[in-house]
C-alpha angles and dihedrals in degrees: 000000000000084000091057095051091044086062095045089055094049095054090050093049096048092043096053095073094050085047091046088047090055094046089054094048086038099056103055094066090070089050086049082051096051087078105057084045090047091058094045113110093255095053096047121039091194097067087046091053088050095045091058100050095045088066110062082052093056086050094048088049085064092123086213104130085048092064100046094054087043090061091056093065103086083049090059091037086055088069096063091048088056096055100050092057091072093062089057092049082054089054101058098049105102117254110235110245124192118250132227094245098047086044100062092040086066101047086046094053087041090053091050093043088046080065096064087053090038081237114164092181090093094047087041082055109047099027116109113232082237098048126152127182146162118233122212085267098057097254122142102247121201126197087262091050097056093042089049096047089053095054086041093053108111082178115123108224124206098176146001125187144160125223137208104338126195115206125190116190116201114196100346077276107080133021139180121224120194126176145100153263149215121214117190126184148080134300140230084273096042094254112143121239144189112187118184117200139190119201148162127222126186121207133198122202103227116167093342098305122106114230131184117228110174134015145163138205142191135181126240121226110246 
């Protein structure tokens, strides 16, 4: 019996160092602990502060109105695309273009009203080089003759008009032009004097300009 108490004695001994030697390695991990549990919201004041602060900003940083203006964009950008679409309406809608007929019409109507300023600059314009032509008195007119006649004219015009004037148009290159015209003035001696005419013009189409190169003329009886 006492030898079973002494060895009891003796392992308890020998096993309290190696107790005491866990305990002591044992208790530093709660102090290593500590400071995980020191920077937790409940230990420190400071971090808890800062967390709740930090929150509302989160919250203000919610980019929801921006979104919201930025889904009105393609509602503002639909404007300019409306408005393009007129030009291209624009677009579509056929240019007026003159035609033969009313353009000879106008040169015709310019060359009889060149007569009342004595201007050769029509007939200089809208005369062939080759052109041939037969006056009211029966006399072969050039291109020089009629520019020169014009120069040359002492009558006062008051008026110069054409009348009703048929144009034919052959090809879309050559065209013929009849019609008339009425002159009213004074002449060299004062007289007054009112002169109709009927005549005929024939025009060529040559690089996009039109050119008469024969005409005739007669005078009507009052």
């Amino acid at each position: 019996m006492k030898t079973t108490i002494l060895a009891l004695t003796v392992f308890v001994l020998a096993t309290a160092p190696v107790a005491w030697a866990q305990e002591e390695t044992s208790t530093p991990a709660p102090e290593a602990a500590a400071p995980e549990t020191s920077e937790s919201p409940a230990a420190n004041p400071s971090v808890s502060v800062s967390t709740e602060k930090s929150a509302p900003a989160a919250d203000k940083s919610t980019p929801s109105p921006k979104k919201s203006s930025s889904s009105d964009a393609p509602k503002k950008s639909a404007s300019p695309s409306a408005t393009k679409s007129a030009p291209k309406t624009a677009a579509v809608m056929p240019t007026k273009k003159s035609t033969p007929e009313a353009t000879l019409k106008d040169i015709e109507n310019k060359w009889e009203a060149s007569f009342m300023l004595h201007d050769p600059s029509i007939a200089k314009a809208y005369l062939g080089d080759d052109y041939r032509g037969v006056s009211s008195k029966g006399k072969v007119m050039t291109k020089s003759s009629i520019l020169a006649e014009i120069k040359s004219d002492t009558d006062t015009y008051t008026s110069a008009k054409n009348g009703n004037m048929d144009v034919r148009v052959f090809g879309g290159q050559f065209a013929v032009v009849m019609g008339t015209s009425v002159e009213e003035g004074k002449g060299k001696d004062g007289k007054a004097f009112k002169r109709n005419f009927r005549w005929t013009d024939a025009w060529v189409l040559r690089k996009d300009s039109w050119q008469c190169v024969a005409s005739q003329s007669m005078a009507l009886s009052k």
